[in-house]
C-alpha positions in Angstrom: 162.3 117.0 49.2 159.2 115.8 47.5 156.1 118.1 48.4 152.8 116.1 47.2 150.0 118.3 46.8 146.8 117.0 46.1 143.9 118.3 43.8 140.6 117.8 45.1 137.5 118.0 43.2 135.8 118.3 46.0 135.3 120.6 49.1 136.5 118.4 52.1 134.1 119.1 55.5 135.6 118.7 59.2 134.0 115.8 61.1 136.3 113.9 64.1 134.5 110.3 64.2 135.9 107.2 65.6 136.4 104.5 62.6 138.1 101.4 62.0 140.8 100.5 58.6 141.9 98.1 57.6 143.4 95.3 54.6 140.8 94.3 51.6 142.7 91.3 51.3 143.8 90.0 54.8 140.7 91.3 56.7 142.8 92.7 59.8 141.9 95.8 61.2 142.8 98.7 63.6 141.5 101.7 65.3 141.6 104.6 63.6 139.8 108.5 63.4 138.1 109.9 60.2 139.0 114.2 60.7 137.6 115.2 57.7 135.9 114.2 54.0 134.4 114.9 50.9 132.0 112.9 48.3 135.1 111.1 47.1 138.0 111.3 49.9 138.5 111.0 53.4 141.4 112.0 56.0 142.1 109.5 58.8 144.6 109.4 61.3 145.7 105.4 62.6 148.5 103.4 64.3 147.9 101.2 61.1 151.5 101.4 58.7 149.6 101.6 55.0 151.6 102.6 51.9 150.4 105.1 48.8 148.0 102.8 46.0 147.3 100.5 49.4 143.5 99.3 49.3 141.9 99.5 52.2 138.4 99.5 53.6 137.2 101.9 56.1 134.3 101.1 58.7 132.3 103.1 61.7 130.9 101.6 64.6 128.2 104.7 64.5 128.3 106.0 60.7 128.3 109.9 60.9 125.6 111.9 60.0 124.9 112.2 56.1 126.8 108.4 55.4 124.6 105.6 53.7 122.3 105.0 56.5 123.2 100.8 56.6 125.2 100.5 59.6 127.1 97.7 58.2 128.5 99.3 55.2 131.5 100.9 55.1 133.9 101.7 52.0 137.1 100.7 50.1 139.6 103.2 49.3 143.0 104.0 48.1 145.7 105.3 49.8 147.1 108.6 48.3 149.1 109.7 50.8 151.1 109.4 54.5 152.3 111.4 57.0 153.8 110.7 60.4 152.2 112.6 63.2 153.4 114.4 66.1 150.5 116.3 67.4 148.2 113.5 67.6 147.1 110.0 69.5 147.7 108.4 66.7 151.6 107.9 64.4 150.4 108.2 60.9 147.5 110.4 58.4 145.8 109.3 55.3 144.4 110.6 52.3 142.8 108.3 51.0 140.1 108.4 47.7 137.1 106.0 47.9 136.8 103.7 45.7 133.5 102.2 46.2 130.9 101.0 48.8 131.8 98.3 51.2 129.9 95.9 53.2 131.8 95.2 56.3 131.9 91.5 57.4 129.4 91.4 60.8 132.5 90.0 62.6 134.3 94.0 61.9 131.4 96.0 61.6 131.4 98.3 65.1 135.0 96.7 66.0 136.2 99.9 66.8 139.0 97.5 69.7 139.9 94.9 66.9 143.0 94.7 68.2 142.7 94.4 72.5 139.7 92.1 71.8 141.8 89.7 70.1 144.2 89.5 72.6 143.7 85.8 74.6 146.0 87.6 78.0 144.5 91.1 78.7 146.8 93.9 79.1 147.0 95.9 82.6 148.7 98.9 83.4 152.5 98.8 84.5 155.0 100.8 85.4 158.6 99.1 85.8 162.0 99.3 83.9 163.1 96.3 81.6 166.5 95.5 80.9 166.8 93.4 77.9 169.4 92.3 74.8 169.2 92.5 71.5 171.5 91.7 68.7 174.2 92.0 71.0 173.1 95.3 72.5 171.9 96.3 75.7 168.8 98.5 76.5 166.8 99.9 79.1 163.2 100.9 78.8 160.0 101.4 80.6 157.3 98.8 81.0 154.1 100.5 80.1 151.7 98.0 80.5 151.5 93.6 80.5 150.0 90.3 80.4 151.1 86.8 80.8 151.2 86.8 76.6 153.3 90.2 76.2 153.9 94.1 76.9 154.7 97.3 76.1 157.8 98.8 76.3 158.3 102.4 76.2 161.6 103.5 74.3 163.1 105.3 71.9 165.5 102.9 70.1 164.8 101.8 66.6 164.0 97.6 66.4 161.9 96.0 63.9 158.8 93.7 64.0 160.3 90.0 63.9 163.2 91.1 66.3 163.9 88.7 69.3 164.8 90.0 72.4 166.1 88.9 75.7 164.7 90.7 79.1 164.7 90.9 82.8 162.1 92.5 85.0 163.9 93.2 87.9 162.8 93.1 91.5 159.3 91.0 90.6 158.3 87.2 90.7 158.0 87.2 87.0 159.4 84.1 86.3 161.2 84.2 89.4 164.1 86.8 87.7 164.5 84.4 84.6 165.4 85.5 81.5 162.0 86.0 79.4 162.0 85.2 75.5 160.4 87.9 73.0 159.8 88.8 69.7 158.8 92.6 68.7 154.8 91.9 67.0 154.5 96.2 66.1 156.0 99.3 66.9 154.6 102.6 67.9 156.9 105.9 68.1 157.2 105.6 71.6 157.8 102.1 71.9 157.3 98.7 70.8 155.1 95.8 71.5 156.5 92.8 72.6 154.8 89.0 72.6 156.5 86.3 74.7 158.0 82.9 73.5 156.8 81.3 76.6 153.4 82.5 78.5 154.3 83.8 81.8 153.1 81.4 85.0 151.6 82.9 87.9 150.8 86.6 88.4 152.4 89.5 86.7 153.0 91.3 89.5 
């Protein structure tokens, strides 16, 4: 096993503050958690799946005390290093080295819910097992929460983003027992995300 260590030039100082990261290039963004930083590197914690040499930008809805005071500006950085996490709301930590300044787009700056506020069907809580099929295997998981565009499905089976699958939500009116149509859009470690082929008509209950 590889052990990276990394050499800081700098003393890194504890500060938990909410924060959003995301791609230079494409612009999409997640939530994410600055724990702690120095003048030239931060640590965040994310959902977000980045790899080492990965740039980034980093943003805050309310920059901490002792950042640039323009509310707007964030920074790009590199990624140096991952880590899955087991002790923490979030599946993955970053080191990351800044790289320079960054002035967020108004449409990110203070996005802290990039994700949910994109989202054209609102999720709601839920709490009912799915049966569904996938690549000619069967599986059984727990419907965590849903809208007419998709869900969540709590599990513990690997799948892939891109992976179709098949499902049943027994003992509903969803689609009056029909066979719903879905494709896997991200994957957390305690489940995956699912987006329907077809919207769902009617209410999801």
């Amino acid at each position: 096993m590889v052990l990276y260590v990394e050499k800081r030039k700098y003393a890194r100082s504890a500060l938990k503050s909410p924060a959003f990261v995301g791609d230079v290039n494409s612009g999409d963004s997640d939530t994410a958690r600055l724990v702690n930083y120095s003048k030239d590197g931060m640590y965040i914690e994310t959902d977000r799946v980045m790899h080492p040499s990965q740039e980034i930008f980093i943003g805050f809805e309310n920059l901490p005390s002792g950042f640039s005071s323009d509310a707007s500006r964030g920074y790009c950085a590199k990624v140096i290093w991952q880590k899955a996490l087991k002790e923490s709301i979030f599946n993955y930590g970053y080191g990351v080295t800044i790289v320079s300044a960054y002035k967020i787009p108004k449409s990110k700056a203070g996005d802290v819910q990039t994700k949910q506020e994109r989202r054209k069907h609102p999720r709601k809580p839920y709490n009912k097992p799915a049966f569904f099929t996938s690549q000619t295997r069967y599986y059984r998981g727990l419907i965590s929460n849903i809208s007419r565009g998709g869900m969540f499905i709590d599990i513990k089976d690997n799948f892939t983003v891109g992976q179709i699958i098949r499902l049943v939500i027994p003992e509903t009116k969803i689609d009056n027992g029909v066979m719903l149509k879905g494709v896997v859009v991200h994957r957390r470690q305690r489940g995956i995300g699912i987006k329907f082929k077809k919207i769902i008509k009617g209410k999801t209950n």
